[in-house]
N, C-alpha and C positions, 0 to 999 in steps of 0.2 A: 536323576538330574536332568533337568530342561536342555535340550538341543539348541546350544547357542543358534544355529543359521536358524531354527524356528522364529526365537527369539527374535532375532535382526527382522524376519518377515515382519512379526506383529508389528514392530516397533513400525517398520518403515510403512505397512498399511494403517496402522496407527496417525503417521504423519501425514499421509496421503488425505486420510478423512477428516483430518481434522484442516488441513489446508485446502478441503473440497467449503466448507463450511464457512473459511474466512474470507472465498472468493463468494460465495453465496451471500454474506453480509453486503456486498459492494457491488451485486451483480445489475441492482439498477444504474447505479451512475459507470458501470464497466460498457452496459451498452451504448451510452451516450459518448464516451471516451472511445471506443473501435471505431461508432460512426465518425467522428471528427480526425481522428487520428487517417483515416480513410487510408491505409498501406495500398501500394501497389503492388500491381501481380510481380515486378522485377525489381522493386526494393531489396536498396540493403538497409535492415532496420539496428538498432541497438536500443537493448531495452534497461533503463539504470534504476537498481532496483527493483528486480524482477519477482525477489522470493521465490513463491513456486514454482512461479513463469506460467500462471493460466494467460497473461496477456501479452507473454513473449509465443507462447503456443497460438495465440490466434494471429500474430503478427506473422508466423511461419507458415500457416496454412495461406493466408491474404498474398503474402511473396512467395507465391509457388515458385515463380523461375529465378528469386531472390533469395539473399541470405540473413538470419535472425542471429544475433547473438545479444544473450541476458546476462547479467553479473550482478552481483549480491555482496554483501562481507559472509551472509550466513554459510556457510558451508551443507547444513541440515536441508535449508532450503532450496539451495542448488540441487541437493541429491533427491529430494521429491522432485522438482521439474525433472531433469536427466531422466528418471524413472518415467512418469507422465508422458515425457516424448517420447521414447522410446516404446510404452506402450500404443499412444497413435503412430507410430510409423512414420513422424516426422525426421526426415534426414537434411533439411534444409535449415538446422539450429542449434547452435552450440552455448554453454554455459561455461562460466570462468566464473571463480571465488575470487574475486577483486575490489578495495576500496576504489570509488569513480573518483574519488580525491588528485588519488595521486598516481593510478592505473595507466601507463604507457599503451593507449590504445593510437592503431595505426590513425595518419593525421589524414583528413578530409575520406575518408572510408565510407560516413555512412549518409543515403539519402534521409534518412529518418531517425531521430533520437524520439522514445518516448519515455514516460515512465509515468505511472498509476501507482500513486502513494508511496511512491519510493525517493522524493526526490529531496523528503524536508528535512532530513535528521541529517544533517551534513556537518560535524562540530565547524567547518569552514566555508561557509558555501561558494563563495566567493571564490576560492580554489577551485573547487569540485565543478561549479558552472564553466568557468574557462577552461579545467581539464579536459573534459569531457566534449566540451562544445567544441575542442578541435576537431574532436573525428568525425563532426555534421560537415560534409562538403558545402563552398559556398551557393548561398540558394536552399540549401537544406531543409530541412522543417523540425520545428520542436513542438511537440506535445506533451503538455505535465495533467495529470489531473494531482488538485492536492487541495485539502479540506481550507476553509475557507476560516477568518476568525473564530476561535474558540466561543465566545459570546453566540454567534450565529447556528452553532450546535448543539442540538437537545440534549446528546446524547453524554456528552463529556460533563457539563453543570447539572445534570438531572443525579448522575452514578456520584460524583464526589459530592453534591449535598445528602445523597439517601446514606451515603459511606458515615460524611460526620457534617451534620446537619449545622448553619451557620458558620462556616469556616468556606473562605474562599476557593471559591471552584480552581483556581488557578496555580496549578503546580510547576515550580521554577526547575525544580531536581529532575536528570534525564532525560531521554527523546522527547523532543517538542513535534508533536505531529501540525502544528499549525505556526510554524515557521513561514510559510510561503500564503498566510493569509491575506496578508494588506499588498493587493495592487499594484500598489505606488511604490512602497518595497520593492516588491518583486517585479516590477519593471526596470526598476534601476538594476536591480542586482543580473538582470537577462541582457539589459544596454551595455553593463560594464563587462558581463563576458562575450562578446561579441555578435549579439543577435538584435535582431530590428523588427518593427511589425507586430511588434507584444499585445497581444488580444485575451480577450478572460470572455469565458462563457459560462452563467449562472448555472449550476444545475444545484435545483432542490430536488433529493427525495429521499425518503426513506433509508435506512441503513437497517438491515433485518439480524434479526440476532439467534434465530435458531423457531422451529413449527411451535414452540411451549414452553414457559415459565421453567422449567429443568434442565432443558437444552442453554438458552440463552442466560441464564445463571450463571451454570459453570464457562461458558466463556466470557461473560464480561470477568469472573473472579479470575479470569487467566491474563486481562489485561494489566500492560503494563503499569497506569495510572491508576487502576484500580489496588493490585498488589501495593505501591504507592503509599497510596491513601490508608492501604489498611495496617502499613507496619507501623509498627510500635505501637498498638492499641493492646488493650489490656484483654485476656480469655470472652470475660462477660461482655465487654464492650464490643470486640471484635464478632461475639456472637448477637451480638443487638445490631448489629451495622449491616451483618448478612442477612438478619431479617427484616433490616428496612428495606433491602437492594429487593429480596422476592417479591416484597412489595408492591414495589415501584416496576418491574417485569413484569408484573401481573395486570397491572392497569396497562399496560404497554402492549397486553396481546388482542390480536385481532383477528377477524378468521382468515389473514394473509400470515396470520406467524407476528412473532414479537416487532415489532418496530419503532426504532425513533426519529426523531427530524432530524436533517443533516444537511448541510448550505459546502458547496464543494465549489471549485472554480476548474475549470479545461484551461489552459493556459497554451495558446497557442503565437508561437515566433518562429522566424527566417532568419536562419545566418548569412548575416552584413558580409 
């Protein structure tokens, strides 16, 4: 019989590489998001929707004489950051399993809210931006990075037409990753919770999906959109759909690794 604690190791290195992978997807526009987010050395930062926390972890090295705290709903993803930090030796950052909805965080607490793809799937946003925007002291800063209109992304209309060819790209069911795409929206909805100064900065570039056709396969089929798309198709069908997706991967690779086009926005405001 297998050694459950073995088990838990695979499982948890398991999660660890496989969340090295999905911060790899996003590691161009991650740079462009640090630079702008620009932490100070004695920030206190909050990071809303952290997941594994690779960008709560570099917000904790940036505020060395500062303090980081991430929170998530996931609990799985909590427990890879935790692990992650604690293997760099960071002691300046703590994680809480927390809806930002409706999370009783301390009021005017943090010099810096940010959050990198975490900010859109909020079933209430409008709650969730007021909750959370109390604990930006006034003067504060907000930094969002978060994908820009669906139309604007190769990556989303390219997978659900190789999925099921002529059927609209646009899926109503589930996390909306592109909630916070239009602007004008999302400027109202930053005014109404208390922030001023709402600035968008374009970043186009690639979203990489893994070094080869095998790698970035099985994680696009692990996306939620993609699962999605493929339920309720019939054996043959659901096998013709995966071989339109290798397909379409295939033309996608380049000698940088799979890639696709992707239109993202840094959304940066000051609490009024």
């Amino acid at each position: 019989m297998a050694d459950p604690a073995n088990l838990d190791q695979a499982a948890g290195e398991h999660r660890i590489a496989h969340a090295a992978l999905l911060d790899e997807e996003v590691r161009l526009h991650n740079e462009r998001f640090r630079a702008v987010a620009d932490i100070g050395r004695a920030d206190r930062v909050l990071d809303i929707g952290c997941g594994t926390g690779q960008s709560t972890r570099e917000a904790a090295r940036a505020a060395s004489d500062g303090q980081v705290l991430g929170v998530d709903i996931s609990a799985g993803a909590i427990e890879v950051a935790r692990r992650a930090s604690r293997a760099e030796g960071l002691i300046n950052v703590d994680y809480e399993v927390a809806d930002a909805q409706t999370h009783e965080f301390a009021p005017a607490r943090f010099d810096v809210c940010i959050s990198r793809f975490g900010a859109m799937f909020f079933a209430d946003p409008d709650r969730a931006f007021a909750n959370f925007g109390r604990a930006v002291r006034p003067d504060g800063r907000l930094v969002l990075l978060v994908w820009q209109a669906r139309e604007r992304n190769e990556w989303p209309v390219a997978i659900r037409q190789a999925i099921a060819p002529g059927v609209s790209p646009f899926v109503d069911d589930g996390p909306d990753p592109f909630t916070l795409g239009d602007p004008a929206t999302t400027r109202d909805l930053l005014t109404a919770a208390g922030f001023a100064d709402v600035d968008f900065v374009d970043v186009h570039e690639p979203v990489y999906y893994g070094p080869d056709a095998g790698t970035a396969t099985e994680l696009v089929l692990g996306f939620h959109e993609t699962k999605q798309s493929m339920a309720g198709l019939e054996p043959e069908a659901a096998g013709s759909a995966v071989e339109r997706l290798r397909g379409l991967i295939a033309a996608h690779r380049t000698e940088r690794g799979v890639l696709f086009d992707s239109r993202a926005w840094i959304v940066k405001a000051r609490r009024a």
